[in-house]
C-alpha positions in Angstrom: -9.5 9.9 -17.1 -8.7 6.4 -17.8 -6.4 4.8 -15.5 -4.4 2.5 -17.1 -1.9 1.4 -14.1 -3.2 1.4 -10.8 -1.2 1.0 -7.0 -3.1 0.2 -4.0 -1.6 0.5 -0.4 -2.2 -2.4 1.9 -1.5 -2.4 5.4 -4.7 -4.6 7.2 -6.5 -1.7 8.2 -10.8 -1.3 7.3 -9.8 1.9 5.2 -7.1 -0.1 3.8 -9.1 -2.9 2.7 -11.9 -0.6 1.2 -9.2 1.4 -0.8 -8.1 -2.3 -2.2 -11.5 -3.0 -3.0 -12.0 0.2 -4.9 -8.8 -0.2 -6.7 -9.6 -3.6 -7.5 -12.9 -2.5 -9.1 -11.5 0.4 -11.2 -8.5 -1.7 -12.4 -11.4 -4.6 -13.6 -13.6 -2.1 -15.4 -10.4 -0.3 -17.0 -8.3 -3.6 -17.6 -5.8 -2.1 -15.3 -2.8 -3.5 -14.5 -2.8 -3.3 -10.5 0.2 -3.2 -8.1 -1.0 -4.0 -4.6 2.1 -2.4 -2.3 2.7 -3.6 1.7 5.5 -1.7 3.4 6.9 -3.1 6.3 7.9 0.4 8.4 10.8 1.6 10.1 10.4 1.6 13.4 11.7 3.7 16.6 14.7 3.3 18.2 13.5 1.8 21.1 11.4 -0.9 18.8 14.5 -1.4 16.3 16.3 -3.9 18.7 13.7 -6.3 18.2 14.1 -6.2 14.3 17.1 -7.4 14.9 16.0 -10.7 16.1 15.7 -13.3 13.1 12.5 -14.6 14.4 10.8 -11.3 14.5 12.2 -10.1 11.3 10.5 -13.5 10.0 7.2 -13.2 11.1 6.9 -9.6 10.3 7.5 -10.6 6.4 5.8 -13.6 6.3 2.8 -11.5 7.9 3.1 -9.3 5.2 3.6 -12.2 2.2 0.2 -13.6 3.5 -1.8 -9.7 3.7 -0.3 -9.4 0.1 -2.0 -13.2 -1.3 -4.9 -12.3 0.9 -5.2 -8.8 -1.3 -4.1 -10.0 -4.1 -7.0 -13.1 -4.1 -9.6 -10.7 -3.3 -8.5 -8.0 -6.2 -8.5 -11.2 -8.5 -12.4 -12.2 -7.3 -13.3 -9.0 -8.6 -12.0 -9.6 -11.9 -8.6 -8.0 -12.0 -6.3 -10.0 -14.5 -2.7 -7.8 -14.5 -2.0 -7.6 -11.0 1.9 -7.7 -9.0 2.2 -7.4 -5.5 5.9 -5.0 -4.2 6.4 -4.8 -0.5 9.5 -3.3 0.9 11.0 -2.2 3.9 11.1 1.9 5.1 9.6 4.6 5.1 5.9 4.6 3.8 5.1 7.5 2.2 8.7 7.9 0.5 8.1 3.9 -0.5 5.0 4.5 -2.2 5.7 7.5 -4.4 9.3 6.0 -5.5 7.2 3.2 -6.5 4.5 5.4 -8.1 7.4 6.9 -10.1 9.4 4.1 -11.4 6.4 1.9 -12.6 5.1 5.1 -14.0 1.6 4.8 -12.2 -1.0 7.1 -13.0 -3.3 6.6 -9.9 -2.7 6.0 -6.4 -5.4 4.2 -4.1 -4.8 5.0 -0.4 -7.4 4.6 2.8 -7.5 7.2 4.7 -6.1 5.8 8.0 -3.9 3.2 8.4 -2.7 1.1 11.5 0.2 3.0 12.6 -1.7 6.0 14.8 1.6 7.4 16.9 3.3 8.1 13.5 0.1 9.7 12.3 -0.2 12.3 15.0 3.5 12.9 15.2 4.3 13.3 11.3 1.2 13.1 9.3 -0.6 10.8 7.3 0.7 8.6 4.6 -2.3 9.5 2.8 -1.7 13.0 3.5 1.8 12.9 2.7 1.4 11.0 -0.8 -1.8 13.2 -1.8 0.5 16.3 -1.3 3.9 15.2 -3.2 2.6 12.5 -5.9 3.0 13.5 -9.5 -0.3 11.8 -10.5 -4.1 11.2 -9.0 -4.6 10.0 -6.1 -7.6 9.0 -4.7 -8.3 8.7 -0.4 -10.7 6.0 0.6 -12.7 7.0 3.2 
């Protein structure tokens, strides 16, 4: 199957950056266009008082502007010419596949881990979560 649009989710992790690499590599062979997607999650309760603070809110987007020019400079090295970088703010998984479904993307890149663990063991996966309720491919980086 040829894919012809392509989103990667970045979040600074190893698997993360190996699922941007391979992402970046199928979009180049298949001129691809590529969308490398940061979400910036919702956090608990007790954590959501700090988000309130301008200067965090700040340097947890400007974190995630850099990630996203740091991604989307690598994906470019490796020859991918039709790329856009989305982040957005909420729930990962739920992110992801409204993204997936409203730029009509026909493959999802995902690691398989990412960086926030405690959500992981409580919830699930985002990988896991997006494998199970996307309407096209996705491929899990390992």
């Amino acid at each position: 199957m040829l894919s012809k649009i392509i989103l990667v989710v970045v979040d600074g992790s190893q698997p993360a950056k190996k699922a941007l690499e391979y992402a970046a590599s199928l979009a180049s062979k298949n001129e691809s266009r590529l969308y490398v997607v940061h979400i910036i999650e919702e956090f608990g309760e007790l954590i959501q008082r700090w988000e309130q603070h301008d200067s965090y809110v700040d340097e947890v987007k400007r974190l995630s502007k850099d990630s996203l020019d740091e991604c989307e400079s690598r994906a470019r090295e490796l020859g991918v010419t039709k790329i856009d970088t989305i982040e957005e703010e909420g729930n990962a998984a739920e992110k992801i596949l409204q993204i997936a479904k409203d730029k009509e993307v026909d493959t999802i890149v995902v690691g398989n881990k990412g960086l926030n663990i405690a959500e992981e063991l409580l919830e699930g996966s985002v990988s896991h979560k997006i494998s199970h309720h996307a309407k096209c491919s996705v491929i899990v980086v390992r």
